[in-house]
FINUMAR-616222 format. One line per field, with one value per residue (C-alpha): residue number from 1; x, y, z. Coordinates in Angstrom, 1 decimal, m for minus. Each point is the difference from the previous one (the first is absolute). Example, Ala and Ser with C-alpha at 12.3 -4.5 7.8 and 13.67 -1.06 7.14 Angstrom:
kedo	1 / 2
east	12.3 / 1.4
north	m4.5 / 3.4
up	7.8 / m0.7
***
This chain:
kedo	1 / 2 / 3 / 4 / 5 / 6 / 7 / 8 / 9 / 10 / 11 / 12 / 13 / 14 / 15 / 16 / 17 / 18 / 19 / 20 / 21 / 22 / 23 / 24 / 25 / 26 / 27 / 28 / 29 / 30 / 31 / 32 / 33 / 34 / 35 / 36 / 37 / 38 / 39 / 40 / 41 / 42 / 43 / 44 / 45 / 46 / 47 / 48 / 49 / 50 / 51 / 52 / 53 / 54 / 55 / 56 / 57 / 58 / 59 / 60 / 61 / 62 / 63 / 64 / 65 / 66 / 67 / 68 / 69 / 70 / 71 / 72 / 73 / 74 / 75 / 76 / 77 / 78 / 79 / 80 / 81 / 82 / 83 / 84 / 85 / 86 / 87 / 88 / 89 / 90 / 91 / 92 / 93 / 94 / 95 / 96 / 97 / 98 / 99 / 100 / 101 / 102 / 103 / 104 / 105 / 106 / 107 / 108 / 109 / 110 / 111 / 112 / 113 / 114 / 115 / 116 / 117 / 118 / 119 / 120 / 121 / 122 / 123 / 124 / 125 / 126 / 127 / 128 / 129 / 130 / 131 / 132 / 133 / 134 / 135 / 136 / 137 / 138 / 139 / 140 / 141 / 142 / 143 / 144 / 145 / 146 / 147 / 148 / 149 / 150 / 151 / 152 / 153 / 154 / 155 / 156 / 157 / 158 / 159 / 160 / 161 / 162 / 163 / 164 / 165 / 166 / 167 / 168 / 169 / 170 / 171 / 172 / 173 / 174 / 175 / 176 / 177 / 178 / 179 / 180 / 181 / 182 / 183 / 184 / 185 / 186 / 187 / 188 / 189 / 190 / 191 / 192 / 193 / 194 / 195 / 196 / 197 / 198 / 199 / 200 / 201 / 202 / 203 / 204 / 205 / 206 / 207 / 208 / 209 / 210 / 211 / 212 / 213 / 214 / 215 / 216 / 217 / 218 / 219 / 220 / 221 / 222 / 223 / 224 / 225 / 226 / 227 / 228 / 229 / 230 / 231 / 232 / 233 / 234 / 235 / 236 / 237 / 238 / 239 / 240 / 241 / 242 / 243 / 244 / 245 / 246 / 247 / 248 / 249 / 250 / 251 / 252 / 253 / 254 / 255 / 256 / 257 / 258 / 259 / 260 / 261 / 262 / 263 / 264 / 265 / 266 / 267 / 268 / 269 / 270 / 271 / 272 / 273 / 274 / 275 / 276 / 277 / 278 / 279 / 280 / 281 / 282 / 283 / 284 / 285 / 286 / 287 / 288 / 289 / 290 / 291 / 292 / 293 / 294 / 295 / 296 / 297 / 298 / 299 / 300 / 301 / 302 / 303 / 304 / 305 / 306 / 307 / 308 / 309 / 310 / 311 / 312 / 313 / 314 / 315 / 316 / 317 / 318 / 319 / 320 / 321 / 322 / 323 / 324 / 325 / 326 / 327 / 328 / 329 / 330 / 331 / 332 / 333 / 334 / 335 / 336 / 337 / 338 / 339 / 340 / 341 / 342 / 343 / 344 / 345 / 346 / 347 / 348 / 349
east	73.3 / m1.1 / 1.5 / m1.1 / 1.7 / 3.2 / m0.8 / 2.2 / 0.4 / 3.9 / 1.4 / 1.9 / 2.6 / 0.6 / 0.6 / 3.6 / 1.4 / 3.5 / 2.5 / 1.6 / 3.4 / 0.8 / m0.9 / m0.2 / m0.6 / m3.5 / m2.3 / m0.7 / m3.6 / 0.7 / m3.6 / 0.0 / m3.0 / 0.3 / 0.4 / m1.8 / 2.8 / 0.9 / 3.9 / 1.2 / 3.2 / 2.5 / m0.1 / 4.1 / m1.5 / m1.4 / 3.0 / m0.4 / m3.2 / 1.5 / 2.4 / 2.4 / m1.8 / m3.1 / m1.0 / m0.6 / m2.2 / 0.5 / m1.3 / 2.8 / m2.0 / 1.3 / m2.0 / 0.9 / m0.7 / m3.9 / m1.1 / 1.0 / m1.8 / m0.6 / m2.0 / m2.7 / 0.6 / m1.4 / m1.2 / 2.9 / m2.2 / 1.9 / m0.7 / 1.5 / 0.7 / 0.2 / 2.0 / m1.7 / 1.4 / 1.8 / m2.0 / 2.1 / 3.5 / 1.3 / m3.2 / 0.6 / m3.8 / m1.1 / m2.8 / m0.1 / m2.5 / m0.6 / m1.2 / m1.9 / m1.2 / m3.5 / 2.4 / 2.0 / m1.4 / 0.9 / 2.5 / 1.4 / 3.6 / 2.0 / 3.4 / 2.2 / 3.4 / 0.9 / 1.0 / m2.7 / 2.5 / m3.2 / m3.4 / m2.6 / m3.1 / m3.1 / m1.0 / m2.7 / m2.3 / 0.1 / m1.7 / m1.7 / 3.8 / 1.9 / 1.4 / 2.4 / 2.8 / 2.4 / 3.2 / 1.3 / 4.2 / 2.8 / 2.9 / 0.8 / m2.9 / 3.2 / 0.3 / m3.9 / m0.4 / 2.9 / m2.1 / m3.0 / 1.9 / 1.7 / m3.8 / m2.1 / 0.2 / m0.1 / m3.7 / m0.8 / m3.6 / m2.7 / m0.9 / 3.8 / m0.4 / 3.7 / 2.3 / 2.0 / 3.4 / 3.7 / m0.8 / m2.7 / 1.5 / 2.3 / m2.3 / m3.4 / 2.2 / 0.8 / 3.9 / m0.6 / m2.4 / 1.6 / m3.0 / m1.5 / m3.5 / m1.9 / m1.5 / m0.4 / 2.4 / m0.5 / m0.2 / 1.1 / 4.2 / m0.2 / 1.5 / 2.2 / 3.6 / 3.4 / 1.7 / m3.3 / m0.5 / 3.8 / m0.6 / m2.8 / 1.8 / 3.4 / m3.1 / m1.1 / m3.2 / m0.2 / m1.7 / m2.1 / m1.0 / m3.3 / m1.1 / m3.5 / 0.0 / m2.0 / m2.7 / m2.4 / m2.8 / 1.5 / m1.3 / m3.2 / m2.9 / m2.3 / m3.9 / m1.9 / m1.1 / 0.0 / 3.6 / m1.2 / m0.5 / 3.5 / 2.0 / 4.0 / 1.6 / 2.6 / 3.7 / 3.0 / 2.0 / 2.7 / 1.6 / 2.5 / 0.6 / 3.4 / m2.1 / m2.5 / 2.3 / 1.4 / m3.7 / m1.1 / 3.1 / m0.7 / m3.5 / 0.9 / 2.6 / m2.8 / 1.8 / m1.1 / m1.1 / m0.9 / m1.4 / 1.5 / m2.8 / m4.0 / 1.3 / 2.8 / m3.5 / m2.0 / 2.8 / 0.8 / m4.0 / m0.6 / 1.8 / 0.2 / m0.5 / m3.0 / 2.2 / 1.4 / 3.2 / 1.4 / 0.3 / 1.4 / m2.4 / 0.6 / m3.3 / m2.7 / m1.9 / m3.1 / m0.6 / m1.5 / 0.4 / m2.7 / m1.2 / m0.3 / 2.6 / 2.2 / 4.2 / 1.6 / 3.7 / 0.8 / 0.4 / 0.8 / m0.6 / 1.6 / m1.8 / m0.9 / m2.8 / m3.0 / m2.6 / m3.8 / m1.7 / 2.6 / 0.8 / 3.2 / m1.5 / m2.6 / 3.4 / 1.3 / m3.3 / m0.2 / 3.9 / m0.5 / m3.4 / m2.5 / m0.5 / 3.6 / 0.7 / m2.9 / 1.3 / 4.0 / m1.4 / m1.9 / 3.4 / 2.2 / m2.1 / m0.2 / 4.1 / 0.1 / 1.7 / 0.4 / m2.4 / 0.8 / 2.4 / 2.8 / m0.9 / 0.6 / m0.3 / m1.1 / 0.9 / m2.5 / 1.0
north	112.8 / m0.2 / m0.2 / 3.0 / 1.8 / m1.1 / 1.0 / 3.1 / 1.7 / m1.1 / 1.2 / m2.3 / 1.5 / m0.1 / m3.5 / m0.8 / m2.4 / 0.3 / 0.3 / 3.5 / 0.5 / m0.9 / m2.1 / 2.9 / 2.8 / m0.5 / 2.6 / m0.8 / 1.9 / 0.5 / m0.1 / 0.8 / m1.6 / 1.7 / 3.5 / m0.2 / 1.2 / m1.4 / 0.7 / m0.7 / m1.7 / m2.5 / m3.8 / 0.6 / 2.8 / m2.9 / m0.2 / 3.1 / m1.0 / m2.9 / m0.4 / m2.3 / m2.3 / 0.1 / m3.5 / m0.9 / m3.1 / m1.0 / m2.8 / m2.4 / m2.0 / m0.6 / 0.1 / m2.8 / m0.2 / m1.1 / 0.4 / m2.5 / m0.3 / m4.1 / m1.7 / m2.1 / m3.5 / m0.6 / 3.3 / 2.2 / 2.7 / 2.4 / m0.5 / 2.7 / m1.8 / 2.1 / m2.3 / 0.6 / m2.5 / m3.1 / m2.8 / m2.8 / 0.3 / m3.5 / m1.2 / 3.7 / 1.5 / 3.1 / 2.5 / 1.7 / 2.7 / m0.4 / 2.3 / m0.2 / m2.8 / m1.3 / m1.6 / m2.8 / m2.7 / m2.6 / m2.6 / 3.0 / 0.2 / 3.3 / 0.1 / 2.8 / 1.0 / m0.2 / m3.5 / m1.0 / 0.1 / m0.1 / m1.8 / 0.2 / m1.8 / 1.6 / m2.2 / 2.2 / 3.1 / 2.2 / 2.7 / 1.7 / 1.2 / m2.0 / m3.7 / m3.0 / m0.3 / m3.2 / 1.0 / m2.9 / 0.8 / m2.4 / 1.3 / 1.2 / 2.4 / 2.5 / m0.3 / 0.4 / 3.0 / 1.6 / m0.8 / 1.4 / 3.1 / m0.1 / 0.2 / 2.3 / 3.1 / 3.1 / 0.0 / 3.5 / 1.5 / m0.4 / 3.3 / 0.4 / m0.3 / m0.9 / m3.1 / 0.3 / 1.1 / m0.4 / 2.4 / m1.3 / m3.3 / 2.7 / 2.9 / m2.6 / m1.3 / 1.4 / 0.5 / m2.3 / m2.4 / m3.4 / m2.5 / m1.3 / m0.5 / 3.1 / 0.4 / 4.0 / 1.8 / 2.0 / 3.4 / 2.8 / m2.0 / 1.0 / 3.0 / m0.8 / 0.3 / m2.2 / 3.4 / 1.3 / m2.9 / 0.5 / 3.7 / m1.3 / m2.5 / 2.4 / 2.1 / m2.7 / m1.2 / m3.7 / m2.2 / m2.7 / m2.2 / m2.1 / m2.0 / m0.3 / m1.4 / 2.6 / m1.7 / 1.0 / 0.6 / 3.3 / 1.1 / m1.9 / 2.6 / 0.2 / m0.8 / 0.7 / 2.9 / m0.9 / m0.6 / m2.4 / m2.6 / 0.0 / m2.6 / 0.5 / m2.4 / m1.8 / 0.6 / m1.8 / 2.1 / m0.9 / 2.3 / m1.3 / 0.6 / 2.1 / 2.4 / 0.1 / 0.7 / 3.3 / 0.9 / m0.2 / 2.0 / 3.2 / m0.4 / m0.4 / 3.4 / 2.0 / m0.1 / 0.7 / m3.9 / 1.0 / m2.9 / 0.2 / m0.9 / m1.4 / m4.0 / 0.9 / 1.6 / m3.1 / m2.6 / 1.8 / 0.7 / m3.7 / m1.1 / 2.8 / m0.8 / 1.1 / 3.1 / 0.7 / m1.5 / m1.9 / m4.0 / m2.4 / m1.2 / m3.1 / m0.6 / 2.1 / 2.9 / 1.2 / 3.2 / 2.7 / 3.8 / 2.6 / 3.0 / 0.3 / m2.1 / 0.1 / m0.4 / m2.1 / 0.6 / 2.3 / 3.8 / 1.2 / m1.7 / 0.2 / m0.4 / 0.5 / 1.6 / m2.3 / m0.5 / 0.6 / m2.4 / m2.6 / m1.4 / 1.7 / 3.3 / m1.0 / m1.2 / 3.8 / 1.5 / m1.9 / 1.0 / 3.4 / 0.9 / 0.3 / 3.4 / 1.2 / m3.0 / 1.3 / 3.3 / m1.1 / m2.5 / 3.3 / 2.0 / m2.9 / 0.0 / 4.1 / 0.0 / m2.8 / m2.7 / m3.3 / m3.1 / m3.7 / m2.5 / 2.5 / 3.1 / 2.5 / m0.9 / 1.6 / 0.1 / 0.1 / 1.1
up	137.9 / m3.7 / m3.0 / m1.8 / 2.9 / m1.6 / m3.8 / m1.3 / m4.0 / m0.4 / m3.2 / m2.3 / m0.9 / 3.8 / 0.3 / m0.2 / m2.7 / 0.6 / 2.6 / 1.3 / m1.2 / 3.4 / 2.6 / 2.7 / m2.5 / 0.3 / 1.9 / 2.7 / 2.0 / 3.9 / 2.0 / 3.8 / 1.3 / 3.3 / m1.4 / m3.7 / m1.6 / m3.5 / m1.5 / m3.4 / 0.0 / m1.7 / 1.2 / 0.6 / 2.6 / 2.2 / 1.7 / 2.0 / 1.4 / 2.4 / 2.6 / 1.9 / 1.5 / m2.4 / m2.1 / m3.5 / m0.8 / m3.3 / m1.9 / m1.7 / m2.1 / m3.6 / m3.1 / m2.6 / m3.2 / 0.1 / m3.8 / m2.6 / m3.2 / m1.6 / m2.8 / 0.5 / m1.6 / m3.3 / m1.0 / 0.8 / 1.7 / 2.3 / 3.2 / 3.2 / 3.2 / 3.2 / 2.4 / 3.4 / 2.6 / 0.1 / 1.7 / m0.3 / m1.0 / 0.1 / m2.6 / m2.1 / 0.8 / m0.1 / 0.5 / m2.8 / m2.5 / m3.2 / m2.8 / m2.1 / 2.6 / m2.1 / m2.1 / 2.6 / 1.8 / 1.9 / m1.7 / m2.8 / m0.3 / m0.7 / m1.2 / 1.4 / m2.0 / m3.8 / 0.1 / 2.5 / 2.6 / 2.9 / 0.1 / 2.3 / 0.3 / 1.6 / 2.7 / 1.7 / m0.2 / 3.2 / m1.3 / m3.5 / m0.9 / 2.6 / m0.4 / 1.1 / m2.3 / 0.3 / m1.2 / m2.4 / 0.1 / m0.1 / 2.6 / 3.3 / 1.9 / m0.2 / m3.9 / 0.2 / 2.0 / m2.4 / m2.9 / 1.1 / 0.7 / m3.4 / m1.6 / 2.3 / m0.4 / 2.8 / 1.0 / m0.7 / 0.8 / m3.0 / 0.2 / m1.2 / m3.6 / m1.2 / m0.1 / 3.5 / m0.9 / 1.3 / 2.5 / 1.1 / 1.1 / 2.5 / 0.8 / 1.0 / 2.7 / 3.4 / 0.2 / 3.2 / m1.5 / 1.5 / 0.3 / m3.6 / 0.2 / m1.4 / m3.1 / 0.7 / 1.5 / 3.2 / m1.9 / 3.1 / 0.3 / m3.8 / 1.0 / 2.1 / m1.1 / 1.1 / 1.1 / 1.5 / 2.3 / 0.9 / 1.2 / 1.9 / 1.7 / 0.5 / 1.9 / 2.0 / m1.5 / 0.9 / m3.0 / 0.7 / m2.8 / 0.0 / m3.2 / m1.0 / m3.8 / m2.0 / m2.0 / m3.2 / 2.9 / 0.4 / m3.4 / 0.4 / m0.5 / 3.5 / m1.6 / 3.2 / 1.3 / 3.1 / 1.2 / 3.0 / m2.9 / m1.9 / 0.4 / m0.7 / m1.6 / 2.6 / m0.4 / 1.5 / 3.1 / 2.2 / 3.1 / 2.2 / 3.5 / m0.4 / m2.4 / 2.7 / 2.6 / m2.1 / m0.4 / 3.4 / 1.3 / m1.8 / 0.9 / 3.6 / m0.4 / m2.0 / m2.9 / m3.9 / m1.5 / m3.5 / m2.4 / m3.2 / m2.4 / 1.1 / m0.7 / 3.1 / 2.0 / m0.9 / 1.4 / 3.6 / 0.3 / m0.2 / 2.7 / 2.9 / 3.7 / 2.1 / 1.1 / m3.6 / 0.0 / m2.9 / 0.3 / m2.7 / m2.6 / m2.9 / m1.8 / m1.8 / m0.1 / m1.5 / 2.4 / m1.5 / 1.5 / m0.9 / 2.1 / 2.6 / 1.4 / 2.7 / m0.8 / 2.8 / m0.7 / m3.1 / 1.0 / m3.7 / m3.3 / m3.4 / m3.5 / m3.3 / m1.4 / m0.4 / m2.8 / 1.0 / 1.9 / 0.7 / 3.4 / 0.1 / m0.3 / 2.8 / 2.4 / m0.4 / 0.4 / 3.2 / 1.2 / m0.9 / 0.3 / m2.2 / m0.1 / m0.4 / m2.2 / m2.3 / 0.2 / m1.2 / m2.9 / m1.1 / 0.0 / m1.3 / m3.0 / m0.2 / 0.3 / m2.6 / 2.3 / m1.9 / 1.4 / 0.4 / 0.1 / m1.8 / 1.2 / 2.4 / 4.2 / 3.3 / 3.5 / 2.2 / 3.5
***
């Protein structure tokens, strides 16, 4: 498929900057793929739509605070660092982005804190914005990891054009985030509540938690046309066996296994069996789902609404079907739903 196939109007004022009120007190649109039918709902109205036995795969992978701001040594200039993965943690690297990136090179220092608490000396370029920062940082790696998280700040979207709040250190988080490693958060478990995921299990919905460590490629814009030639960026996933085992039952037994969010999709699509069973997976990923594709494992899918043209949208456009999916993105806007990482969901069935 193409990208201009992918390419809607979305208003602005439809793009969400801030949380609902509540966790589950965000609408919620219900799309039967075998029927048509779309339903306007509540995301605390998800519950009715599974059943003992049925499975939940949801991603437990923890945003931490990626952003920090520093100065550049000698001239003071501010300088954003986007944390992005640890390389090394006994010698303190990291694979960072900087911004405004014309400005550091090789061998600058930036100083981090108001009494320079944390240096780091750039090392390497990776990319035009990316480099190697050496962490200069007397103390244990515990005191070092604490500092980092003392200065970085919630990594909130750009298009998000506010300082991240209070709330936002609570509400960009999965309730069941467990596994630190993401430096965006896995935006469907948004709206999952502690008390919601209790009635769920009181009704005999068995959760199954995979961890694939959300990275910026999931905002990175797709710039060919032809979607044969983009490359995803590759993002760390792990799935044990016991997980598998809970997976592959309700298979066997027919049951509902809804993916909570397209990062949970990516990580049990990248390791299936030749008969579509789930089997344990430790390493990376890079797969990329577009239409047409064919699921393996995943009978139902929760998820957000998705900006135009990203490989998100293309995911759900390949789950649900691109007509129908066309059809509810025109209806979402019409009934004023609210897109991206804080906005509203949808169960597709």
């Amino acid at each position: 498929m193409k990208l201009s196939q992918f390419k809607f109007n979305l208003p602005k004022e439809l793009i969400a900057e801030h949380p609902a009120k509540t966790r589950e007190g965000a609408r919620l649109m219900v799309i039967h793929r075998k029927t048509g039918k779309i339903e306007h709902k509540h995301f605390k109205d998800v519950l009715s739509y599974f059943d003992n036995g049925d499975c939940m795969i949801l991603n437990d992978t923890k945003v931490f605070p990626a952003r920090m701001y520093g100065n550049k040594e000698k001239t003071g200039a501010k300088i954003e660092v986007f944390l992005l993965r640890e390389l090394n943690a006994e010698s303190r690297l990291w694979d960072v982005l900087v911004d405004p990136a014309r400005k550091i090179r090789i061998g600058n220092k930036l100083y981090f804190g108001d009494d320079d608490t944390l240096v780091a000396e750039v090392i390497d370029n990776t990319t035009s914005r990316g480099r190697t920062l050496r962490f200069l940082f007397d103390g244990t790696y515990e005191d070092f990891r604490k500092t980092l998280d003392e200065m970085g700040e919630t990594p909130l979207p750009k298009y998000i054009k506010r300082a991240p709040t209070e709330e936002d250190k609570e509400r960009y988080q999965t309730v069941y985030a467990k596994t630190e490693g993401a430096v965006a958060a896995p935006t469907a478990g948004l709206h999952f509540s502690r008390e919601l995921l209790k009635r769920l299990e009181i009704k005999g919905i068995n959760f199954v938690n995979v961890t694939l460590h959300v990275g910026l490629g999931t905002f990175r814009t797709v710039e060919v046309e032809d979607l044969t030639k983009h490359k995803m960026d590759s993002e760390q996933a792990f799935i044990t066996q016991a997980n598998c085992d809970i997976v592959n039952t309700a298979r066997r037994a027919k049951k509902k296994i809804c993916c909570v969010g397209t990062t949970s999709m990516r990580a049990i699509e990248t390791s299936v069996t030749t008969d579509g069973f789930l089997k344990p997976f430790e390493g990376w990923t890079n797969k990329f789902i577009f239409p047409p594709y064919d699921f393996s494992v995943a009978n139902c899918m929760i998820t957000n609404f998705h900006m135009p043209e990203s490989t998100l949208l293309m995911m759900v456009y390949a789950f649900g079907g691109y007509d129908l999916m066309a059809k509810a993105y025109k209806e979402a806007i019409k009934e004023k739903y609210r897109f991206y990482t804080y906005g509203d969901a949808m169960l597709i069935l």
